[in-house]
C-alpha positions in Angstrom: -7.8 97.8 -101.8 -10.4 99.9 -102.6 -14.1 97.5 -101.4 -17.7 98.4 -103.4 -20.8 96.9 -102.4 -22.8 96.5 -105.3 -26.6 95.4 -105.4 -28.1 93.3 -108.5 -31.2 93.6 -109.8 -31.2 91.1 -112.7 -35.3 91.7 -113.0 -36.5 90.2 -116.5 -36.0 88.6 -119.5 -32.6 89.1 -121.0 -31.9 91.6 -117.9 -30.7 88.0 -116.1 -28.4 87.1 -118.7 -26.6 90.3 -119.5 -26.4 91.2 -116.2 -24.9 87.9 -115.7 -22.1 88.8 -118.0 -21.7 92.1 -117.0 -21.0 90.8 -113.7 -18.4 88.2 -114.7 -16.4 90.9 -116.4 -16.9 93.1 -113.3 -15.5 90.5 -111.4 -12.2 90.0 -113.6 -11.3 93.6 -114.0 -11.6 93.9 -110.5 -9.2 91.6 -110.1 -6.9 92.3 -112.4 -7.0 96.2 -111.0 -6.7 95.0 -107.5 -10.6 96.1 -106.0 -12.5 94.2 -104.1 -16.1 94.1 -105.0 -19.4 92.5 -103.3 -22.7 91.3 -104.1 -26.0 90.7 -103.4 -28.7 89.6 -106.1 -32.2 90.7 -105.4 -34.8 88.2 -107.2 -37.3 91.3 -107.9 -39.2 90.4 -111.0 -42.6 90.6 -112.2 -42.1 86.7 -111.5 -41.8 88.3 -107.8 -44.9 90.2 -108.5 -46.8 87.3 -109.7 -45.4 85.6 -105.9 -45.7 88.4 -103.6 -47.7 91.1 -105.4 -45.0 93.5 -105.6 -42.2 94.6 -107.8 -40.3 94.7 -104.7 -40.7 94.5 -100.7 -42.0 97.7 -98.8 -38.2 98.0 -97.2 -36.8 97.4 -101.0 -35.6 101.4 -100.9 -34.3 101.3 -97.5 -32.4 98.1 -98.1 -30.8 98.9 -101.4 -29.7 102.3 -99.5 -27.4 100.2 -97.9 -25.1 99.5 -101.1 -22.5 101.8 -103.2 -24.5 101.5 -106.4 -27.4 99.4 -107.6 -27.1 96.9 -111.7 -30.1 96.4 -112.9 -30.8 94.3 -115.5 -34.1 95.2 -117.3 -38.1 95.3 -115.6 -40.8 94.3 -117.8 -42.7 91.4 -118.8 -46.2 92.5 -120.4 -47.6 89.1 -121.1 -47.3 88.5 -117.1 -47.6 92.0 -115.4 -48.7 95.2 -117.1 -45.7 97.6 -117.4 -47.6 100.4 -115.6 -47.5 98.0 -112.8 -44.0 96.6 -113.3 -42.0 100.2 -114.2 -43.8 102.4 -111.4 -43.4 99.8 -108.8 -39.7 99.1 -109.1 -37.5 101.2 -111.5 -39.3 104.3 -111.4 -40.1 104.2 -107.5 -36.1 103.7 -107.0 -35.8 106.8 -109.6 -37.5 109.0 -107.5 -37.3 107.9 -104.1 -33.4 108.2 -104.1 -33.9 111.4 -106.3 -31.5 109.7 -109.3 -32.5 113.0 -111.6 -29.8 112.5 -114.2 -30.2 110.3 -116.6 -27.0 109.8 -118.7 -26.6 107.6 -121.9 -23.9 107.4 -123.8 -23.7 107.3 -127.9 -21.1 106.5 -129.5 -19.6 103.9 -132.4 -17.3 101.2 -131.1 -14.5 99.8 -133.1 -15.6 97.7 -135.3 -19.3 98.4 -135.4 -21.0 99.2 -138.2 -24.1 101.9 -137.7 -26.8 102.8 -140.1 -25.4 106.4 -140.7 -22.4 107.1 -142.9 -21.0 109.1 -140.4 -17.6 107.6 -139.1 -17.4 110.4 -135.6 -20.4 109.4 -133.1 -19.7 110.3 -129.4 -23.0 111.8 -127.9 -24.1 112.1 -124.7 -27.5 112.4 -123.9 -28.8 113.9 -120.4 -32.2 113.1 -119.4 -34.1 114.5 -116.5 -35.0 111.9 -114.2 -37.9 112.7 -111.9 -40.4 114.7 -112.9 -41.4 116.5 -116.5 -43.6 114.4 -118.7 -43.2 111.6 -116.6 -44.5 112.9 -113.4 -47.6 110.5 -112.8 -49.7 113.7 -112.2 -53.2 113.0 -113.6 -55.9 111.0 -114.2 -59.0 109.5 -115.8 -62.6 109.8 -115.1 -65.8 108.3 -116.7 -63.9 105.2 -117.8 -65.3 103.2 -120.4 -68.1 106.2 -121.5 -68.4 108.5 -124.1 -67.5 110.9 -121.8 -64.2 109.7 -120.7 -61.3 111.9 -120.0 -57.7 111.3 -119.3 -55.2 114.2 -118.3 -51.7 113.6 -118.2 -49.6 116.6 -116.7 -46.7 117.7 -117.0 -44.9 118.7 -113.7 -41.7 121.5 -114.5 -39.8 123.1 -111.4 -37.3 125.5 -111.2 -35.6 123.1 -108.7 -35.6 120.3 -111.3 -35.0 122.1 -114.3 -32.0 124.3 -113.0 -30.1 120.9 -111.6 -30.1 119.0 -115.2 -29.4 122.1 -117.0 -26.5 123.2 -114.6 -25.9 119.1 -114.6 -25.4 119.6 -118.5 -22.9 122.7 -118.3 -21.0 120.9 -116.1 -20.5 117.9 -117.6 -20.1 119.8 -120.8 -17.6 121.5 -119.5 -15.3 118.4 -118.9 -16.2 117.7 -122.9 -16.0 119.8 -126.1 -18.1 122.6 -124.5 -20.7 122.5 -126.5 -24.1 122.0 -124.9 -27.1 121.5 -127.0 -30.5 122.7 -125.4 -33.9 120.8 -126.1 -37.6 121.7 -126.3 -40.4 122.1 -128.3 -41.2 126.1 -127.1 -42.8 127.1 -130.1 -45.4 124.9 -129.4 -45.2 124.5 -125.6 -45.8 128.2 -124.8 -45.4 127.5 -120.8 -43.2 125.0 -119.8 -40.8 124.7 -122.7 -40.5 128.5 -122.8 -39.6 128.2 -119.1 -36.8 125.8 -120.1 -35.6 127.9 -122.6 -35.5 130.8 -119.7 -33.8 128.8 -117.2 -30.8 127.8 -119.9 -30.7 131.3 -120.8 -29.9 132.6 -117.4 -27.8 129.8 -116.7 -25.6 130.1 -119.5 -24.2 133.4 -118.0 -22.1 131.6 -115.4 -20.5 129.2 -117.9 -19.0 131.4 -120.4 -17.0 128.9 -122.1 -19.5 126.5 -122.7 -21.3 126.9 -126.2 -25.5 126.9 -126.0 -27.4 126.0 -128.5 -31.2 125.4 -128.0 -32.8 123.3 -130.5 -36.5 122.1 -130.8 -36.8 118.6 -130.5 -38.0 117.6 -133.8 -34.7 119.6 -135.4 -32.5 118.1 -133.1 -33.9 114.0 -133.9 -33.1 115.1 -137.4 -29.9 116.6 -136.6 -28.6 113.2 -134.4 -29.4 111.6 -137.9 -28.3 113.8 -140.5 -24.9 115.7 -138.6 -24.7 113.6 -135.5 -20.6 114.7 -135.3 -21.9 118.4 -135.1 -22.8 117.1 -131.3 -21.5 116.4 -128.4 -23.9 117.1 -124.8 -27.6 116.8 -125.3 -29.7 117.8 -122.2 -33.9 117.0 -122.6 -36.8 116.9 -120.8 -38.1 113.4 -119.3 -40.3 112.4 -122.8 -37.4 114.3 -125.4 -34.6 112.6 -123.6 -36.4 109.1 -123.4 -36.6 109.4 -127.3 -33.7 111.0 -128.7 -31.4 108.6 -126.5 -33.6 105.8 -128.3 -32.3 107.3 -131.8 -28.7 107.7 -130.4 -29.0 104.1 -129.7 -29.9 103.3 -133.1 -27.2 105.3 -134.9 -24.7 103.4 -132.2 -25.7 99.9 -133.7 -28.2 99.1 -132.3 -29.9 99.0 -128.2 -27.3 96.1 -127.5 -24.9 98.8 -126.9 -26.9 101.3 -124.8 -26.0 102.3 -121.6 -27.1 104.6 -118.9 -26.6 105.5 -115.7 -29.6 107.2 -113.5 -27.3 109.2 -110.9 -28.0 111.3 -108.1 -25.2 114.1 -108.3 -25.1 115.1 -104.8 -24.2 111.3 -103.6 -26.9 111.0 -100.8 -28.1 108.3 -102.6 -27.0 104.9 -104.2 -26.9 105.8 -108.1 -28.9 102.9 -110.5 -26.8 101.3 -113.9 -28.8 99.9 -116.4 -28.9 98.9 -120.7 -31.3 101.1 -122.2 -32.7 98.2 -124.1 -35.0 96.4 -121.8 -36.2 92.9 -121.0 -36.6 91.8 -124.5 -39.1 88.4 -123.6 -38.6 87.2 -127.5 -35.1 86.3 -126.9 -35.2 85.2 -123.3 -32.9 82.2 -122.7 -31.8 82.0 -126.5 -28.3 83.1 -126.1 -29.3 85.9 -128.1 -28.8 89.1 -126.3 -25.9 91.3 -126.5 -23.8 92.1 -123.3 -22.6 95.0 -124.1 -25.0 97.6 -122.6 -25.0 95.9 -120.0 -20.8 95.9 -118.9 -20.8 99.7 -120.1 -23.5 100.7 -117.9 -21.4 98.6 -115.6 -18.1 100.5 -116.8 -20.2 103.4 -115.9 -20.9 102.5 -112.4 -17.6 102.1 -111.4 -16.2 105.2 -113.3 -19.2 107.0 -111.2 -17.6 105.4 -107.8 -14.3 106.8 -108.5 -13.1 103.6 -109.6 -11.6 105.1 -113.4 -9.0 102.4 -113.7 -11.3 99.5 -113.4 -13.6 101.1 -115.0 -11.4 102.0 -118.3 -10.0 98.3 -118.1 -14.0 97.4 -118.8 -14.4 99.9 -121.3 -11.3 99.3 -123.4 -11.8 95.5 -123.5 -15.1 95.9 -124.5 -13.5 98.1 -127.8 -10.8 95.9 -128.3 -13.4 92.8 -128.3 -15.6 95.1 -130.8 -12.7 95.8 -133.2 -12.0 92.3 -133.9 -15.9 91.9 -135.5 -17.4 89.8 -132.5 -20.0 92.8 -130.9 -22.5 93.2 -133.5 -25.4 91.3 -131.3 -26.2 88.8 -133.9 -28.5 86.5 -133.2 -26.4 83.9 -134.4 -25.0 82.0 -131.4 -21.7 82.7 -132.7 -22.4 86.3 -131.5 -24.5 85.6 -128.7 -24.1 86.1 -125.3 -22.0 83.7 -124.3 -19.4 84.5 -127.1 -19.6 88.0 -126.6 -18.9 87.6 -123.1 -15.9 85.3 -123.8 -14.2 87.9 -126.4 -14.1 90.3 -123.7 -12.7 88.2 -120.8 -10.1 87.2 -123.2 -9.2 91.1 -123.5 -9.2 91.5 -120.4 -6.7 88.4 -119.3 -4.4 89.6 -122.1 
């Protein structure tokens, strides 16, 4: 019997509910696939920020590197801590100090949902690189508050972290359809998009069978909209990943059924699962939020530990569940959490 030592990060808002429910589902496909799993909850919070003033203890990294894989729920509560403060001082620190540079989210309609777009055929997968990009942190502001102020944001590219998410999207297209669609913005971005462009070129050599395509990002958000069946493997920058895995969301139903998994390939690391949709404060405690994101991103994470049965026993209940009408994240307390959560535990015991 196969034993995974998971740690929970509930964090904010609607993260402690959904992660909640992801973890009761966990918990009875594990058993009904025969693995053992284990848990600790970490209380970090921008409640714990307000207590201790941090997002997490000064040992947080080296005590999560204890565990298989870290749940998170969502980080982020503006009206008490400033994101800035919340996002850099817990998910983005655990980002970058475990080195989790791929960021993979998964698009595609359920049974039973109903998106905006009248296509019938969605199954994307966004990559996003993780670490560095337009996301960096390099920069600064001077002469605050005058009419001289400046503020510089950079953007950090390396051939190191470019080459690993591009080769990170051959390979992972290569287990698809083959077909690998390329972003930037290089016609406006003379240096570092043009360098990403480069480094796909050159890498394309050694996977033969994989279709390229490089798109610039603005075509590509149309294309996810217009002829989203045409696609299959999206790989991005930090900043274009971050936003076209928001439309993918969209054209899925909605950021209830967002997941993503931030990974560290080489497996030094404990990999982080989280919904793309974040705390939510507005619906906090209202019974309101939709699961689902949350026990994919979970059905990732054990799919990711080599657990495929458990993790397909997630994954199909959640689809059975959906084609029966119940996932559509209603606000209605008919569809709310709690219901959700119910419909798929009942798939699950069938």
């Amino acid at each position: 019997m196969a034993d995974l030592k998971i740690a929970i990060i509930p964090g904010d808002g609607i993260g402690v509910e959904v992660t909640a429910a992801a973890w009761e589902i966990s918990l009875a496909a594990a058993a009904a696939c025969g693995v053992k799993l284990s848990a600790t909850t970490f209380p970090w919070s921008c409640d714990h920020y307000i207590e201790t003033g941090s997002m997490m203890p000064a040992d947080g990294i080296e005590t999560l590197r204890r565990y298989d894989a870290i749940l998170l729920g969502a980080i982020g509560w503006p009206a008490k801590v400033s994101d800035d403060v919340s996002l850099h001082g817990l998910l983005l620190r655990i980002r970058k100090e475990f080195d989790l540079y791929a960021n993979v989210r998964p698009h595609k309609l359920l049974p039973g949902v109903q998106g905006p777009l009248r296509a019938g055929n969605i199954d994307v997968l966004c990559i996003r690189e993780n670490t560095e990009g337009e996301y960096s942190g390099a920069g600064g502001r001077v002469h605050r508050g005058t009419a001289e102020e400046v503020a510089v944001e950079t953007s950090v590219f390396t051939r190191n972290g470019v080459e690993r998410i591009l080769r990170y999207g051959f390979e992972t297209a290569r287990k698809r359809r083959k077909l690998l669609a390329s972003v930037t913005k290089s016609n406006a971005q003379r240096h570092s998009m043009v360098f990403w462009d480069d480094v796909t070129r050159e890498l394309s050599t050694e996977y033969p069978d994989v279709e390229v395509r490089s798109y610039h990002v603005d075509a590509i958000a149309a294309r996810m909209i217009m002829f989203p069946e045409t696609l299959d493997v999206i790989v991005a920058s930090n900043l274009f990943g971050d936003i076209l895995s928001d439309i993918g969301a969209a054209i899925q139903g909605g950021l209830g059924f967002a997941a993503s998994a931030n990974i560290d390939p080489t497996g030094r690391s404990p990999s982080m699962f989280e919904p793309v949709h974040g705390s939510a404060p507005d619906i906090a405690d209202k019974d309101a939020a939709n699961p689902i994101a949350a026990t994919w991103s979970a059905a990732m994470m054990f799919e990711h530990l080599g657990q495929t049965e458990l993790a397909t026993t997630i994954f199909e209940a959640i689809g059975r569940a959906c084609s029966r009408g119940i996932g559509v994240g209603s606000p209605d307390s008919r569809y709310g959490t709690r219901h959700i959560t119910s419909e798929i535990l009942f798939e699950i015991a069938r």
